[in-house]
C-alpha positions in Angstrom: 16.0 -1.6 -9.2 13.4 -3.9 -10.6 11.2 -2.8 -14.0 8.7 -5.2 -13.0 5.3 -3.3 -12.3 4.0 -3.6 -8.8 0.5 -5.6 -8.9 -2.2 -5.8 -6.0 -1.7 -9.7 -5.7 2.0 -9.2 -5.1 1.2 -6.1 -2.6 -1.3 -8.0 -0.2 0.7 -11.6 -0.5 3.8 -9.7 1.4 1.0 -8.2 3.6 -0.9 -11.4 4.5 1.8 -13.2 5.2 3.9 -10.9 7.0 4.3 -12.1 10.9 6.3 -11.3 14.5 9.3 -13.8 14.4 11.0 -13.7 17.7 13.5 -16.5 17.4 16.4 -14.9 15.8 19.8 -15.4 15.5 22.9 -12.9 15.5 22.9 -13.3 11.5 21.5 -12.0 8.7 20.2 -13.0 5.3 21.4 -10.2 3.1 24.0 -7.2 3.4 24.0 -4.4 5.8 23.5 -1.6 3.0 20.6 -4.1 1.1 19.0 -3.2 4.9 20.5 0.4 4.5 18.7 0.8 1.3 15.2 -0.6 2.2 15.1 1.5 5.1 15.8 4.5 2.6 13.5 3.9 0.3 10.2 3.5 3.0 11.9 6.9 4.6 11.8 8.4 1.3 8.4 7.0 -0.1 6.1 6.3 2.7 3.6 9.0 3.2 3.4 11.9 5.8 1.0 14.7 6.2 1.8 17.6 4.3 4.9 16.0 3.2 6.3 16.5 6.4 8.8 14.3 6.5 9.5 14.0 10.2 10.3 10.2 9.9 13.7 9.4 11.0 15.8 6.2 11.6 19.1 4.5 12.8 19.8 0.9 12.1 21.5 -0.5 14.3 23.5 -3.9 13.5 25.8 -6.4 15.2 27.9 -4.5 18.4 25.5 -1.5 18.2 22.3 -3.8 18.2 23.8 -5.2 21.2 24.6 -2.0 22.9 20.6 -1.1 22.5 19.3 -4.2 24.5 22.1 -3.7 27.3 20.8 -0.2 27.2 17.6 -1.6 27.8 18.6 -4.5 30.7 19.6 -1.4 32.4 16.4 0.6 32.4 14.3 -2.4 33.1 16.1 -3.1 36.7 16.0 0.8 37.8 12.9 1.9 35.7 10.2 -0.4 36.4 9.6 -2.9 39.6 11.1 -5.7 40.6 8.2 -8.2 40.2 8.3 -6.9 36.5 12.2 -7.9 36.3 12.7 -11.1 35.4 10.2 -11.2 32.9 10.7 -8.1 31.2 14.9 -8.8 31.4 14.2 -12.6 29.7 12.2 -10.6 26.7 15.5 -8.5 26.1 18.0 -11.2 26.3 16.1 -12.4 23.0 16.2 -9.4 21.6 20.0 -9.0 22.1 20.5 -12.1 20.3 19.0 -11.0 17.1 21.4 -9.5 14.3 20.0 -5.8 14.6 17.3 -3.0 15.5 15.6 -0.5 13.2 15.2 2.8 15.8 12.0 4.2 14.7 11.7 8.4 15.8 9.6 11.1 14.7 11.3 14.5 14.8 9.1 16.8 17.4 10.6 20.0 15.5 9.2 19.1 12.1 5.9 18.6 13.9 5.6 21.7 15.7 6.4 23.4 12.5 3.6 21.6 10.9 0.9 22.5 13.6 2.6 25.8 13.6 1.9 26.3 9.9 -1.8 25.0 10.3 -3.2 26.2 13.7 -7.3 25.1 13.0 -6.2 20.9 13.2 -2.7 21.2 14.2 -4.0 19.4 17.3 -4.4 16.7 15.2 -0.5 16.7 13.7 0.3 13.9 16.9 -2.4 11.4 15.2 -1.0 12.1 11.7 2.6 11.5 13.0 1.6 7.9 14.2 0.0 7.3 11.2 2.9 7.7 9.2 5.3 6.2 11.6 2.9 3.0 11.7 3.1 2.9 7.4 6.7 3.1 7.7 7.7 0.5 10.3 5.0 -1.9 8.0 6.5 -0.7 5.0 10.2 -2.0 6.4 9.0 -4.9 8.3 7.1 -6.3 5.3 10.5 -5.8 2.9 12.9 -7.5 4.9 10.8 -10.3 5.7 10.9 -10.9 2.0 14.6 -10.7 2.0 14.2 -13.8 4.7 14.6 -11.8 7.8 12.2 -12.2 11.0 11.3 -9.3 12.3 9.4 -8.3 15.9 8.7 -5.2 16.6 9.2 -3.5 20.2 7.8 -0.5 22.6 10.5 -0.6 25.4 10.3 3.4 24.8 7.4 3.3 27.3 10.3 3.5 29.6 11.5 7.1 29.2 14.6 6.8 30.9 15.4 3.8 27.9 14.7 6.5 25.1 16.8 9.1 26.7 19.8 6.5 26.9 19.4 5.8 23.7 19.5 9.3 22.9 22.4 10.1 25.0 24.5 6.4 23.3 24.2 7.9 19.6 24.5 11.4 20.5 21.0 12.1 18.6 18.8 15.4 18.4 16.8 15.9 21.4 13.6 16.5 19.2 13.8 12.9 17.9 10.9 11.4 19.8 11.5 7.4 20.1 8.7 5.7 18.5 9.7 1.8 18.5 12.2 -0.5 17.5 12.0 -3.2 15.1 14.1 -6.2 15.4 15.6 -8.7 12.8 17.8 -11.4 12.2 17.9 -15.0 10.8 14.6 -16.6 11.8 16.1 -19.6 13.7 12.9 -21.9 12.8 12.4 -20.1 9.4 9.5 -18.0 8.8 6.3 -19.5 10.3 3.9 -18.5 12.6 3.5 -20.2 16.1 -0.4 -20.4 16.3 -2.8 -19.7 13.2 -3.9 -16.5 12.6 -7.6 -15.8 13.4 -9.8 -13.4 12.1 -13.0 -11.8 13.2 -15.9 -11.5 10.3 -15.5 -8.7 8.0 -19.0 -7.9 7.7 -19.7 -4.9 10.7 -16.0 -4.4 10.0 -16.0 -2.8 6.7 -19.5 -1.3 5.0 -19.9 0.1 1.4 -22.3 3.3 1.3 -23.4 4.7 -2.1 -22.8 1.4 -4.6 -25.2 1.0 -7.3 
């Protein structure tokens, strides 16, 4: 690990420049446990509420990556309707062709025990989940597009029968809740973005209260 102190410049710079890259090949830039290990370290450091700790992930390279998006041919053709087919079936075939798929879950168990332990807001424990699950997938995204990897990130789990297949594949708990998946791979064009990035005027966006 690096001695080099973080700084603010450094923290927005991999935030501004972070994009959705979805021409990927089957190959990747660095080593299966360098991916491993960044994946670790946002599981372990990224915030929850409470301290939870109800993230949970399976990376899933090469064969297995595969495996996901045939997983999710099949769910397109008897899930959702036929008009929907073709174009939903052409998005996967891209993702198949990537090198692999972070499988983003929250565990429902260590969220009930959360709302259980605080019963005046443990309505909100669902908002706080997706919080956390949002900082995380950033937090991985953002790493391993500096490691030269394109990354996309996917919500095919609004297909339940999809997230119970995936389940059933990798024999996982049934209180791991799919979330999203984030795809990566060689960026085939290199990292760039297809249109310019537009953004609306800050000022109504953001307000200051109380400055002297």
């Amino acid at each position: 690990m690096s001695d080099s102190k973080a700084t603010v410049d450094s923290l927005f710079t991999a935030a501004e420049t972070r994009l959705s890259c979805y021409t990927l090949s089957n190959e990747s830039t660095i080593k299966d446990s360098r991916i491993a290990e960044i994946v670790e370290r946002a599981v372990k450091h990224a915030p929850s509420s409470f301290n939870v700790q109800s993230a949970r992930a399976v990376i899933l390279v090469k064969q297995e990556h595969e495996a996901l998006w045939a997983l999710a041919d099949e769910s397109v053709t008897s899930a959702t309707e036929e008009k929907n087919h073709a174009f939903l079936s052409k998005m996967v075939q891209g993702f198949r062709g990537a090198y692999g798929t972070v499988l983003w879950f929250e565990d429902q168990e260590a969220l009930d025990g959360l709302a259980a332990k605080n019963p005046l807001f443990g309505h909100l424990v669902p908002e706080w989940a997706d919080s956390s699950s949002g900082m995380h997938q950033f937090l991985v995204w953002t790493a391993l597009e500096l490691e030269g990897l394109g990354c996309n990130l996917q919500h095919f789990n609004f297909m339940s029968e999809f997230s119970e297949k995936v389940r059933e594949r990798w024999s996982l708990p049934k209180s791991w809740i799919l979330k999203s998946q984030l795809v990566f791979g060689k960026p085939v064009d290199g990292l760039k973005r297809r249109k310019e990035r537009t953004y609306e005027p800050l000022e109504g966006r953001v307000k200051i209260v109380g400055s002297s």
